[in-house]
VOPAGU-2260 file (C-alpha; in pm, 1 decimal, decimal comma):
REM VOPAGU-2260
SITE   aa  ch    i         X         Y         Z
SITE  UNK   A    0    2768,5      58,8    1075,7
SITE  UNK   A    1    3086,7      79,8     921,1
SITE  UNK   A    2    3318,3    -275,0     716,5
SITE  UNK   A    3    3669,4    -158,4     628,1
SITE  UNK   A    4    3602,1     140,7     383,5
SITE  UNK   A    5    3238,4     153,7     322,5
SITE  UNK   A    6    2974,1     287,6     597,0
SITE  UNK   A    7    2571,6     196,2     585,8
SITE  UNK   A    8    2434,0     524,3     725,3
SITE  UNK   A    9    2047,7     592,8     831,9
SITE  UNK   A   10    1809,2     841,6     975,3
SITE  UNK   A   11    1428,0     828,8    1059,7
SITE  UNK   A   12    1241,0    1116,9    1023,0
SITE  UNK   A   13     828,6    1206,5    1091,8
SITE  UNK   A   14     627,0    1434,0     862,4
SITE  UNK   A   15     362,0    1487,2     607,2
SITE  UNK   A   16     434,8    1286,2     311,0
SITE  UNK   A   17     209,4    1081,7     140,8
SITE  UNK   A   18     307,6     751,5     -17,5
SITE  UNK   A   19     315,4     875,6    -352,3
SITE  UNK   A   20     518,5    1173,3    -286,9
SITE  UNK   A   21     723,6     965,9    -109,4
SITE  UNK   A   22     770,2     770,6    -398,5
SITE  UNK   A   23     849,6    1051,8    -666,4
SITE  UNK   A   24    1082,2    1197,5    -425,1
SITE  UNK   A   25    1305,4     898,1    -585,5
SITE  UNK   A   26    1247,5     883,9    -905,3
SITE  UNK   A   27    1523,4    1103,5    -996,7
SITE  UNK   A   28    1732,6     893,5    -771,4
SITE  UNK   A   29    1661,9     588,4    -989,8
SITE  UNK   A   30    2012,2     422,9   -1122,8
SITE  UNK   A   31    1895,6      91,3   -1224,0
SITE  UNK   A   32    1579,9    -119,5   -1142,7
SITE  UNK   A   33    1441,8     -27,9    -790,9
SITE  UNK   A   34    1282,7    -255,5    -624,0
SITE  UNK   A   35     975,2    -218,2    -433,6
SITE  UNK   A   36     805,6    -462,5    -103,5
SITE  UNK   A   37     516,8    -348,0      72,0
SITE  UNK   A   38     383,4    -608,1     347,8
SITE  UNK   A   39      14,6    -373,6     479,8
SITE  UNK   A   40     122,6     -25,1     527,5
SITE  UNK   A   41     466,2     -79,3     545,3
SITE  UNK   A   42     647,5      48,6     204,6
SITE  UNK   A   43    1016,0     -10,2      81,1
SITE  UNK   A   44    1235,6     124,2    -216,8
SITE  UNK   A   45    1574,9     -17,8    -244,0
SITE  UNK   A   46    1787,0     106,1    -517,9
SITE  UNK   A   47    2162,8      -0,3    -564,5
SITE  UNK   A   48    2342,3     171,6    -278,4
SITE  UNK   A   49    1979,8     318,4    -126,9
SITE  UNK   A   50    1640,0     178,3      47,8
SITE  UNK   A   51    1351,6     391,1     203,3
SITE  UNK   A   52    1071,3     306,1     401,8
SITE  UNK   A   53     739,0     473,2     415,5
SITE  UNK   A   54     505,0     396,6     662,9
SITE  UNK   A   55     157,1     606,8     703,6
SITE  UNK   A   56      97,2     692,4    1077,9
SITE  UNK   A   57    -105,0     906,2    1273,7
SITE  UNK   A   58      11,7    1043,0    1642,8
SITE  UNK   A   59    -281,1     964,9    1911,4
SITE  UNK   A   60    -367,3    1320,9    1943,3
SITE  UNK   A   61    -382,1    1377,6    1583,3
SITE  UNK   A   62    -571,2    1085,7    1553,7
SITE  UNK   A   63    -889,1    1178,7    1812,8
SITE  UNK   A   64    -925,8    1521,1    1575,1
SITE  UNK   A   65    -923,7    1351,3    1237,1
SITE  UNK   A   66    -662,4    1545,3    1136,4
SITE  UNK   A   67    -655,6    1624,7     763,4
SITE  UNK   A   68    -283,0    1581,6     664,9
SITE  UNK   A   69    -127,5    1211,4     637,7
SITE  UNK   A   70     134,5    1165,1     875,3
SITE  UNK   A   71     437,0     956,4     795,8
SITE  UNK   A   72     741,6     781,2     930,4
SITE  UNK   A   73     996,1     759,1     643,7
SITE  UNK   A   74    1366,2     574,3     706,1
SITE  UNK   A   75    1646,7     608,1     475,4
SITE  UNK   A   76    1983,1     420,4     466,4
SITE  UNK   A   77    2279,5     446,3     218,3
SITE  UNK   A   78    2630,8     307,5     158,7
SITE  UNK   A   79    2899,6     527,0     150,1
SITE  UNK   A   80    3207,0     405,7     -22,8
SITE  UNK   A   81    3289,5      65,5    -162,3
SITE  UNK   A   82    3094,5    -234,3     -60,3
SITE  UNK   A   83    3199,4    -614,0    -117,2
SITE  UNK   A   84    2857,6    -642,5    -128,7
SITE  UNK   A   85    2647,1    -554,7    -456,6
SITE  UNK   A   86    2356,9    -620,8    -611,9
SITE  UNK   A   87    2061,4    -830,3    -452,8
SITE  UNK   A   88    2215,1    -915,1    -127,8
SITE  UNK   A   89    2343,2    -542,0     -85,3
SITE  UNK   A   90    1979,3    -417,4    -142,3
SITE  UNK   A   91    1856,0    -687,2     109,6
SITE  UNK   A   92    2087,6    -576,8     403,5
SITE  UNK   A   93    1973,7    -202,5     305,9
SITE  UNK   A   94    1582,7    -298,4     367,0
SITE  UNK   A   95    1655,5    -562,2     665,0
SITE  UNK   A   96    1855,3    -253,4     822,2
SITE  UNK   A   97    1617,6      85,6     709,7
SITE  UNK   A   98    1296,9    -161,1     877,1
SITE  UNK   A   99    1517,8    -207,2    1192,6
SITE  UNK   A  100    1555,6     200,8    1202,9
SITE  UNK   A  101    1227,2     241,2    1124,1
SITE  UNK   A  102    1132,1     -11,4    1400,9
SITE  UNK   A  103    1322,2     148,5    1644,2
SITE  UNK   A  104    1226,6     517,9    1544,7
């Protein structure tokens, strides 16, 4: 999604992370006060130009042998370049738009 020079980009991804490595993995991308939303399993970060979601999941096969490893779908989406935007409302089109990737993915 792109707004004369700044760009909101995003990618899904699957793996093994659990929620609280999920969670250090941004700690050292902390530049200001993240804030953090969880409604169930669903799990969002959103930092100033940055918001993740982590969501546990388990693939139906996986699932029927118990496997051992927590499975995990994991969004991120970032600005790139100036934004009009900042602030609160900037973080809340980051999270509205990494739980529509995630939804899709």
């Amino acid at each position: 999604m792109t707004a004369d020079d700044s760009i909101i980009s995003g990618e899904a991804q699957s793996g093994f992370a659990t929620e609280e490595g999920w969670r250090e993995s941004y700690s050292s991308k902390v530049d200001g006060d993240p804030v953090s939303v969880s409604v169930g399993e669903v799990k969002v970060i959103a930092l100033d130009n940055l918001a993740s979601v982590y969501i546990p999941c388990t693939p139906p096969r996986q699932a029927e042998c118990k496997a051992e490893r927590t499975h995990s779908l994991m969004s991120d989406v970032r600005t790139i370049g100036e934004s009009r935007v900042q602030g609160v409302p900037l973080r809340q089109v980051l999270m509205d738009f990494a739980y529509q990737l995630t939804k899709h993915a």
